[in-house]
C-alpha positions, -999 to +999 in steps of 0.1 A: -064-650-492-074-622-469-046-609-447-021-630-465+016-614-456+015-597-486-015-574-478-011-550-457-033-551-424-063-531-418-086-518-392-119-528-390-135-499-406-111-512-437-085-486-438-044-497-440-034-497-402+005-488-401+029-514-392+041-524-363+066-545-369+050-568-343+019-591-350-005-596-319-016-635-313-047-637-308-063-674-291-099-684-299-115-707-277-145-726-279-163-716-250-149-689-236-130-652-247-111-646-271-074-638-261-056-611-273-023-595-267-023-557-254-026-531-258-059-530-277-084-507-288-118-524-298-140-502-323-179-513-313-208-515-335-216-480-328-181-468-340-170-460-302-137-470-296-126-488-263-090-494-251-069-510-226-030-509-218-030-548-201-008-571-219-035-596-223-073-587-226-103-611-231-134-606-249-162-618-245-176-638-277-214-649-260-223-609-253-234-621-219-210-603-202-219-568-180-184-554-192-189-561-228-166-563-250-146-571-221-154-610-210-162-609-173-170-648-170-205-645-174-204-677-200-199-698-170-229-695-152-244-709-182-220-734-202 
């Protein structure tokens, strides 16, 4: 099973990512951000790398938001 506890975690680009000794939660909803305990960084399509320090971030899972990855509530003018 991927990311069982007996593999070690890894980034997105698929390299070993060095424990913490803390896992993050993240919370999926069904129509809105996903939810994801900071720090974070957020590697993007284009390999650029975004971060932020808040203790909770949310990302946008529809891509309509302006702020992308960050969700800015543009799936509400729609949903």
């Amino acid at each position: 099973m991927p990311n069982s506890p007996s593999e070690p975690a890894r980034s997105p680009s698929g390299a070993p990512e060095a424990a913490s000794g803390e896992a993050r939660r993240v919370v999926v909803r069904r129509k809105g951000p996903m939810l994801v305990e900071g720090p974070v960084e957020v590697e993007l399509e284009d390999g650029s790398v975004v971060s932020s320090d808040r203790f909770q971030v949310a990302l946008c899972t529809c891509r309509r938001s302006r702020r992308y990855p960050w969700c800015d509530t543009s799936h509400r003018d729609r949903a």
